[in-house]
C-alpha positions in Angstrom: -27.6 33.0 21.1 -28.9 35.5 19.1 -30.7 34.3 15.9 -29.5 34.1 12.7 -31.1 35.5 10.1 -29.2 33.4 7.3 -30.3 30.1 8.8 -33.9 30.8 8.8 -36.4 28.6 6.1 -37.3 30.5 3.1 -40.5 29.8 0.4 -38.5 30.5 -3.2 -41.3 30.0 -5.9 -42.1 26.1 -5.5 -39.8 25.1 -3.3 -38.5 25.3 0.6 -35.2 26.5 1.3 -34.0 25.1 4.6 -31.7 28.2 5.3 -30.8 31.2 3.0 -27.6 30.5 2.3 -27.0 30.4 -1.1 -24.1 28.6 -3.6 -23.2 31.4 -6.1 -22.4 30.4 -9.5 -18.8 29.8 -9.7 -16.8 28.8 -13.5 -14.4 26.1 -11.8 -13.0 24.8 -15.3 -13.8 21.0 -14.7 -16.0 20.2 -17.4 -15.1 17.4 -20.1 -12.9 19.1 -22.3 -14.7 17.0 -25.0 -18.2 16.8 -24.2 -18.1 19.9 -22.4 -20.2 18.1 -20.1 -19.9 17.8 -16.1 -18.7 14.7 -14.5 -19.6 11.9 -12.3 -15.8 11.8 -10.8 -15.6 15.6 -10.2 -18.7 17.4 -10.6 -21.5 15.0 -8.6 -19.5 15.1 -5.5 -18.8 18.7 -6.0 -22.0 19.8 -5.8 -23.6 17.1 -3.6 -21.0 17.9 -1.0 -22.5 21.4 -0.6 -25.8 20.3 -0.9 -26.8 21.5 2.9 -27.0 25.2 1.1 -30.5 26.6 0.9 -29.9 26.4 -2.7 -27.2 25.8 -5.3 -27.1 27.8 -8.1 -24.4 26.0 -10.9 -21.7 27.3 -12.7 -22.3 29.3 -15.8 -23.9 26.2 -18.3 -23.5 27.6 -22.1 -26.8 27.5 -23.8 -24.8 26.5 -27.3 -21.4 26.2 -28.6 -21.3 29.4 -30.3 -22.2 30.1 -26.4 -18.6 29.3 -25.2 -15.3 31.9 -24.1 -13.2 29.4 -21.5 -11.7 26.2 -21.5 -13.0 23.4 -19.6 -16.7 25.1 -19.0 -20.1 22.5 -19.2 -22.7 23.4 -21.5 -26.6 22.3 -21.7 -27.2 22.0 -25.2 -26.4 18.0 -26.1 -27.0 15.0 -24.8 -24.0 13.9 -23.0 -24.4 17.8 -21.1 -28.0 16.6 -20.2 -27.0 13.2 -19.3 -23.8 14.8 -16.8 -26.3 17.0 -15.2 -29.0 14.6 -14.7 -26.5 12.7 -12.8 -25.4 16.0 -10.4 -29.2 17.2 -9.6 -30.3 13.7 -8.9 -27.5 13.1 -6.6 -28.0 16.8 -4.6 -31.6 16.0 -4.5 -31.4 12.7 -2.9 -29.2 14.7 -0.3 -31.9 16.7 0.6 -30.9 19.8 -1.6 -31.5 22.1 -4.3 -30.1 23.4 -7.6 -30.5 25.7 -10.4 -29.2 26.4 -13.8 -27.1 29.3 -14.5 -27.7 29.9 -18.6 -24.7 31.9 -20.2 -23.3 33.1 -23.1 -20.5 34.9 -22.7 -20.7 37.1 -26.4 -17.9 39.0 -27.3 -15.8 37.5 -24.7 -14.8 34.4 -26.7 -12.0 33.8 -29.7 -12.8 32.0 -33.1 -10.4 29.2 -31.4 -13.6 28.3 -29.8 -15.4 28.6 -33.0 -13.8 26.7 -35.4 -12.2 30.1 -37.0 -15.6 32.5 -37.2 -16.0 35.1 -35.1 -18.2 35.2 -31.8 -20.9 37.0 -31.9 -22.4 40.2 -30.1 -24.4 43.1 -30.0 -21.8 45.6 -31.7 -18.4 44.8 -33.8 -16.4 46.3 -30.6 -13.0 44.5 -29.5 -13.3 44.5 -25.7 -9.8 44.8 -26.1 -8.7 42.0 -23.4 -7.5 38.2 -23.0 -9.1 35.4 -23.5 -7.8 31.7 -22.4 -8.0 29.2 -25.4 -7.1 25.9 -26.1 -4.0 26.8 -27.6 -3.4 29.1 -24.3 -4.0 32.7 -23.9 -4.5 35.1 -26.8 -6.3 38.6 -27.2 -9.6 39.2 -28.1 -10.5 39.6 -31.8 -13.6 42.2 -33.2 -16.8 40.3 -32.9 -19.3 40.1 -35.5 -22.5 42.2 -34.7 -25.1 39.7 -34.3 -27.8 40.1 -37.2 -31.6 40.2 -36.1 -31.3 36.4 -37.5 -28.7 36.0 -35.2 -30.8 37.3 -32.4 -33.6 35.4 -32.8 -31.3 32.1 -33.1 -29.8 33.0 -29.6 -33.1 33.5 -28.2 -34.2 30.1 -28.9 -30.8 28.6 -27.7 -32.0 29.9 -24.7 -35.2 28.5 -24.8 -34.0 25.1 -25.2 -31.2 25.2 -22.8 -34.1 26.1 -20.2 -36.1 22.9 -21.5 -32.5 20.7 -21.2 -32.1 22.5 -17.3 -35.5 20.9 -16.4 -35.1 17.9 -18.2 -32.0 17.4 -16.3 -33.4 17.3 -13.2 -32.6 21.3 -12.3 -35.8 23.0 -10.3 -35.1 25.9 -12.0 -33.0 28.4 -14.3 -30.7 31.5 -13.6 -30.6 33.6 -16.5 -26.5 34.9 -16.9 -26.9 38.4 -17.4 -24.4 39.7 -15.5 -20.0 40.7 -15.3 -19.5 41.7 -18.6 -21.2 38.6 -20.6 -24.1 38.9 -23.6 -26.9 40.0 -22.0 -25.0 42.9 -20.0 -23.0 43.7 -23.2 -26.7 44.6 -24.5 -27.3 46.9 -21.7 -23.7 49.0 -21.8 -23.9 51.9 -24.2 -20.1 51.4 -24.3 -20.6 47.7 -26.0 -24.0 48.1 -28.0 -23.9 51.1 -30.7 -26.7 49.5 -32.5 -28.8 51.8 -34.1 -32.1 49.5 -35.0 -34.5 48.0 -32.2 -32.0 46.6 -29.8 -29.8 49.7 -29.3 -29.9 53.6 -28.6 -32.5 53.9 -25.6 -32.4 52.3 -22.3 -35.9 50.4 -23.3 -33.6 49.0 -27.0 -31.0 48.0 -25.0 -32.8 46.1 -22.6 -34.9 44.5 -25.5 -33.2 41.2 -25.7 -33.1 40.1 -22.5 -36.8 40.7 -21.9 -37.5 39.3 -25.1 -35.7 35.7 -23.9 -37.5 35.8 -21.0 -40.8 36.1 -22.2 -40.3 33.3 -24.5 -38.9 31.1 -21.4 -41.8 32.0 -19.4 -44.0 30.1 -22.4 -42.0 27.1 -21.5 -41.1 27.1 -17.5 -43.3 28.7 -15.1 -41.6 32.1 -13.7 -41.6 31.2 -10.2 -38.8 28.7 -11.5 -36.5 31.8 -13.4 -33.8 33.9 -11.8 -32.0 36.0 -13.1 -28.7 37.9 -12.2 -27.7 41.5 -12.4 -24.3 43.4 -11.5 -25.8 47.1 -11.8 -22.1 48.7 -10.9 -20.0 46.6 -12.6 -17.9 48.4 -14.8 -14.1 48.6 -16.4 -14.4 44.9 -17.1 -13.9 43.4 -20.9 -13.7 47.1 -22.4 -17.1 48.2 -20.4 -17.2 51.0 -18.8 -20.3 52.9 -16.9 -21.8 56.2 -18.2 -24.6 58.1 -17.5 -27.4 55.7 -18.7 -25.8 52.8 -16.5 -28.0 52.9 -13.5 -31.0 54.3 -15.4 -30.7 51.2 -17.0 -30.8 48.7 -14.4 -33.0 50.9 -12.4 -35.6 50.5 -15.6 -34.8 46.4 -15.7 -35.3 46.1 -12.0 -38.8 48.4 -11.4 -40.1 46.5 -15.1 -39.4 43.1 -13.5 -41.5 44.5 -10.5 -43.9 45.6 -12.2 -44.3 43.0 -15.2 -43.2 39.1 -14.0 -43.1 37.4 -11.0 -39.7 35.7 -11.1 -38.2 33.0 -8.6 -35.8 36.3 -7.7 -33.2 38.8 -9.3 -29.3 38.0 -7.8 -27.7 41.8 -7.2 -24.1 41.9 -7.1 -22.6 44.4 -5.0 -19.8 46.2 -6.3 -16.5 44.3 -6.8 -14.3 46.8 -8.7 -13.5 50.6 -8.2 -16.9 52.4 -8.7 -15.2 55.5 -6.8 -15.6 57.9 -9.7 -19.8 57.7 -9.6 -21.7 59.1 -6.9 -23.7 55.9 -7.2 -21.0 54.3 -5.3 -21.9 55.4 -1.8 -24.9 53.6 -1.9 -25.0 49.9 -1.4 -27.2 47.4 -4.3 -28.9 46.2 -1.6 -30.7 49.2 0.1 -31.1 51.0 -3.6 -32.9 47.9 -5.1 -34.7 46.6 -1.8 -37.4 49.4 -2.4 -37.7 48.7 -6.5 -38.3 45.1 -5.8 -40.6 43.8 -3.9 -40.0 39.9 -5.2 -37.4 37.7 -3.6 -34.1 39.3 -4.2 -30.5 37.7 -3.5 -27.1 39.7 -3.2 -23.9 39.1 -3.5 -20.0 39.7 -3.5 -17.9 39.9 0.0 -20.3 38.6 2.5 -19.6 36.5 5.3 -21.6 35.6 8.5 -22.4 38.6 9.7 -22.2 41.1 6.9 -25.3 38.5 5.8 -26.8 38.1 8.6 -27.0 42.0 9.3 -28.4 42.8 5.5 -31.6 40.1 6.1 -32.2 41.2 9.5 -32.1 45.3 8.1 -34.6 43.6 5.4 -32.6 44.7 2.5 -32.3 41.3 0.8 -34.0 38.2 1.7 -31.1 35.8 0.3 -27.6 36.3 0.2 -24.9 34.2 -2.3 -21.9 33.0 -1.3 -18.8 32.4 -3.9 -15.5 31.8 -2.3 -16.6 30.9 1.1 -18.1 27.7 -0.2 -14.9 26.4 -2.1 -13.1 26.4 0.5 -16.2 25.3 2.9 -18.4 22.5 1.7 -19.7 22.8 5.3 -20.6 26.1 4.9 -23.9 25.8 6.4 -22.7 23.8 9.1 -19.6 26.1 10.4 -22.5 29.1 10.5 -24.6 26.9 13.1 -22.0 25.7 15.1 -19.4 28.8 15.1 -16.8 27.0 13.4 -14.1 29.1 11.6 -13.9 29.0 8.2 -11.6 27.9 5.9 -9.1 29.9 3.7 -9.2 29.3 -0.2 -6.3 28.0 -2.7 -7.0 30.8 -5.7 -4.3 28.8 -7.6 -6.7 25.7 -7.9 -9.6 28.1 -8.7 -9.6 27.0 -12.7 -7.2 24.1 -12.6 -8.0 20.4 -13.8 -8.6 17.5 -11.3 -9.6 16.8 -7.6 -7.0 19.7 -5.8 -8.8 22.6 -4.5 -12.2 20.9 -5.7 -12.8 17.8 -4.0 -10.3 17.8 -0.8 -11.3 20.8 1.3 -12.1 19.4 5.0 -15.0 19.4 6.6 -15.1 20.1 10.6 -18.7 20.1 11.1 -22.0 17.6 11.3 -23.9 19.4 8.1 -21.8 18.0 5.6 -23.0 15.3 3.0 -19.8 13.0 2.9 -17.0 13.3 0.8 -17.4 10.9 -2.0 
């Protein structure tokens, strides 16, 4: 049988990866809709059940309540958050697995429902001009308020602390959220950040911010424990829309990361929306970043088997996500070593409350930990 590059072991920072199949973050809307906080009924076996992946990485955690934009989405900034995470990485890790924090603020795309009536915050006072599902059901997006250099600063250290929460959870490491259309990547668009002091105008402004919340994580987690994640063609999403400067941009994040820190490894996402209209298009994430970076770098978006098996063996990535595949596939791992089929997914029961489409997808392999 010809070998698979996806299955082979993989050194990421401080720890082994058995295989490089990779959980993507994925928002699955289970959370305590009181706490916020994950749950021993829904969330341990969740997780634990896919804990054969090389690593998981979690769904977006907010780093504070002014953090939060969906319904039913855990957080990492109180106690009872800590406490419900504690209880998923200890039960992955005593299946032989691995997990991360995803860190997230989602910005502009929020509602003062979430905010007891202020306005969420961001880099510019732009509408992104789309919906937004609250708890009194779906409603538009308002103007946010441009986030003061107080505000900044604030965030920053929301940041900080959610990293220090992540590892006192039990996580082995941290994904920094700066990705499809949330804070960090509203920064970087010239088409959501008009700001005309330090963190706006030129490429090196916009990027400001996210640099500046890394360095101060790297004062309290060692960088070989931080990822972070990057969608360099997203665009027409939440009033965002590519110009020019888009690809500089990333191209400057990427090369700087290079250059400047030694990260656990930056998460590409290829292009999932109609990037036809840029020339950029015709070339894959993958091969145009492969040569910037020379850390470990992870892609994304529409892979299966082979697709990721053919990107690690070209050496254009060394890990690749999956999202979809592993709802549906707890056994991911498992179906790619034995040559089982996988399964389709329900998207109805993507965001939905309760065990359906969470808990109940079959296993048809030996790699899975069992249902609980």
């Amino acid at each position: 049988m010809k070998v698979q590059h996806i299955l082979k072991p993989y050194t990421l920072g401080n720890i082994e990866l058995p295989n490089r199949v990779i959980m993507a973050p994925m928002t699955r809307s289970r959370a305590d809709n009181e706490q916020n906080a994950p749950t021993e009924e829904l969330h341990v076996p969740y997780y634990t059940q896919r804990a054969t992946a090389g690593l998981i990485i979690s769904e977006g955690t907010q780093v504070s309540k002014r953090a939060v934009g969906y319904i039913n989405t855990p957080g990492i900034h109180s106690q009872p958050q800590v406490d419900g995470w504690k209880k998923v990485t200890q039960s992955v890790h005593e299946a032989g697995g691995r997990i991360f924090a995803q860190l997230w603020h989602v910005g502009r795309i929020s509602h003062p429902d979430f905010h007891n009536g202020e306005l969420p915050w961001a880099p510019s006072a732009l509408n992104p001009e789309t919906d937004v599902f609250t708890p009194e059901g779906s409603k538009k997006t308002v103007t946010p308020k441009a986030m003061t250099l107080e505000d900044i600063e604030t965030t920053k250290n929301e940041f900080v602390q959610a990293a220090k929460n992540a590892i006192a959870a039990g996580f082995d490491g941290i994904e920094i959220h700066s990705s499809n259309g949330y804070l960090f990547h509203q920064f970087f668009n010239g088409t959501s950040n008009i700001r005309e002091d330090q963190y706006g105008g030129s490429i090196e402004n916009r990027t400001r911010f996210f640099f500046e919340v890394l360095d101060a994580i790297k004062e309290v987690l060692p960088q070989n424990q931080i990822g972070a994640r990057f969608n360099p063609s997203l665009h027409n999403i939440f009033g965002m829309t590519m110009d020019e400067e888009t690809i500089p941009t990333f191209d400057y994040i990427i090369e700087k990361l290079d250059k400047e820190y030694d990260l656990a490894y930056i998460h590409l996402s290829e292009p999932f929306n109609d990037v036809s209209d840029i020339e950029f298009a015709e070339q894959h994430i993958a091969k145009r970043y492969r040569p910037k970076y020379s850390g470990t770098l992870m892609i994304n978006s529409g892979f299966d088997q082979e697709k990721a098996n053919q990107v690690l063996e070209e050496g254009n990535a060394d890990l690749v996500a999956f999202a979809k595949l592993f709802i549906s596939n707890p056994d991911l791992v498992g179906r790619f070593k034995e040559g089982v089929e996988t399964s389709d997914w329900d998207e109805s029961t993507f965001y939905t409350p309760g065990k359906e489409g969470y808990l109940d997808y079959e296993a048809k392999t030996r790699e899975l930990i069992p249902n609980q």
